[in-house]
N, C-alpha and C positions, 0 to 999 in steps of 0.2 A: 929515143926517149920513149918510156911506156908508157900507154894512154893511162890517164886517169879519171875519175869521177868529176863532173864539173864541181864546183862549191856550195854546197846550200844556202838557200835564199830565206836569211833571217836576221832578226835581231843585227849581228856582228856582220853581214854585207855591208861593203861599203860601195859609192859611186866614186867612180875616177874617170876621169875625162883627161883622153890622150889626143893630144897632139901632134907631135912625130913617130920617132921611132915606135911605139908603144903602142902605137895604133895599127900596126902591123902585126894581126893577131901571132903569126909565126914567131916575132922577137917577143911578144909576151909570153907564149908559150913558154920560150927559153926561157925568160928570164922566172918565171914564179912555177913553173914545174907543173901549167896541165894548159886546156884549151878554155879562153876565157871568153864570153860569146858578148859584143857588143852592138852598138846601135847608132848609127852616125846621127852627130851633133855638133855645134857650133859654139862658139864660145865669142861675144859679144864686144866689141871694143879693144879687142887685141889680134895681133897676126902673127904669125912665125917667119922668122929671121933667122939665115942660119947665125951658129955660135964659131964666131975666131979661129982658123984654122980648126973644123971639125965637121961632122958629114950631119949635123945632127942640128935639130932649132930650139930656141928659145922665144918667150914671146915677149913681144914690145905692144906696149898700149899705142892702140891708134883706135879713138872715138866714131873713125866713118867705116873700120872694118871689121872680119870676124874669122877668127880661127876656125875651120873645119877639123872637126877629127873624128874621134871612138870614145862613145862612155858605155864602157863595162858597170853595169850594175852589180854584180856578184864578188867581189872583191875582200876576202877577209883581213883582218887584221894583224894577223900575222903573213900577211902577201903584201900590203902595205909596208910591213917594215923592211922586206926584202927588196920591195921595189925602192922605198928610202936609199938603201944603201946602195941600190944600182943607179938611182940619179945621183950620189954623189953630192957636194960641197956646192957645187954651183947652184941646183935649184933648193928651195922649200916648198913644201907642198900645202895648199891653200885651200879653202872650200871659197866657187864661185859659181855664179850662175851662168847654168850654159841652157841652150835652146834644145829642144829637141826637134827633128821634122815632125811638123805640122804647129808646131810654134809653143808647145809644153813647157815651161820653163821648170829646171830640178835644180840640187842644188849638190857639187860635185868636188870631190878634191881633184886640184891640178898640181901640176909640178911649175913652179911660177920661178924665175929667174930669180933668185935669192939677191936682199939691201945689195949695195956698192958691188956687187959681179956684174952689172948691166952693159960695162963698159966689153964684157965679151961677146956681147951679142953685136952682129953687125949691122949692115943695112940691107943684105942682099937677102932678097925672097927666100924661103925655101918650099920648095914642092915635093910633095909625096911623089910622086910619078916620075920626076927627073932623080930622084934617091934610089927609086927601085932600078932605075935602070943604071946609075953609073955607082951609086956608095953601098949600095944593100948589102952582096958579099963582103967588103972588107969591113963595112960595119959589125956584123953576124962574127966575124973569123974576132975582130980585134974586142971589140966591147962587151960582147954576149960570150963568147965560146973561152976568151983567153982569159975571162974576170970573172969566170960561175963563181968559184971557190970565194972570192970576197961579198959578193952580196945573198950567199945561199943561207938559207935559216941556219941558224946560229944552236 
């Protein structure tokens, strides 16, 4: 992939706050076409779960915990709609309030388990660190690499 210019910081940036795979600057890279530079944060009242036969999480509210991940501040609106298409039917993406370190609060689109798909989120945890080490390649090969051509700007 050739390096490209990061995005300017203006007007049309948007905040996204990632949670799984997306948080992994290398799959965002892939997926929007350059290196998207973020800043770990939390997201308040919900945790990730993996989703139903899949390497990948969704989040379920739970009031006593809190999702860790990546808010990219620089995020255009046309990188938005690509990423739209790369999550797919299962989530909608939402603005919420996530934490920053040292306790900041901003105000951030997530990619939220979309009405009546909830039942695909399971109960079993997911962790960043147990994905890098067992689901990361076949994630990369099947999600990223074998589905460019459906979510690439149009």
């Amino acid at each position: 992939m050739a390096p490209t210019q990061p995005a300017p910081r203006n007007r049309s940036s948007h905040r996204l706050f990632c949670y799984g795979t997306l948080q992994i600057p290398a799959v965002m890279e892939a997926v929007i076409g350059r290196r998207a530079h973020g800043l770990h944060a939390c997201l308040p009242g919900y945790v990730a779960r993996r989703v139903r036969r899949a390497e990948y999480p969704g989040l379920v509210r739970c009031p006593t915990e809190k999702a860790c991940g990546r808010l990219y501040r620089d995020i255009t609106a046309g990188e938005l709609d690509v990423l739209d298409r790369f999550e797919g039917c299962l989530y909608r993406r939402r603005r919420q309030p996530v934490v920053l370190y040292g306790g900041r609060r901003v105000q951030a689109w997530t990619y939220m388990v979309a009405k009546g798909r909830e039942k695909k989120v399971s109960g079993k945890p997911w962790h960043l660190n147990r994905f890098m080490r067992t689901d990361y390649a076949r994630f990369m090969q099947r999600f990223v690499e074998d589905r460019r051509a459906q979510y690439r700007p149009r």
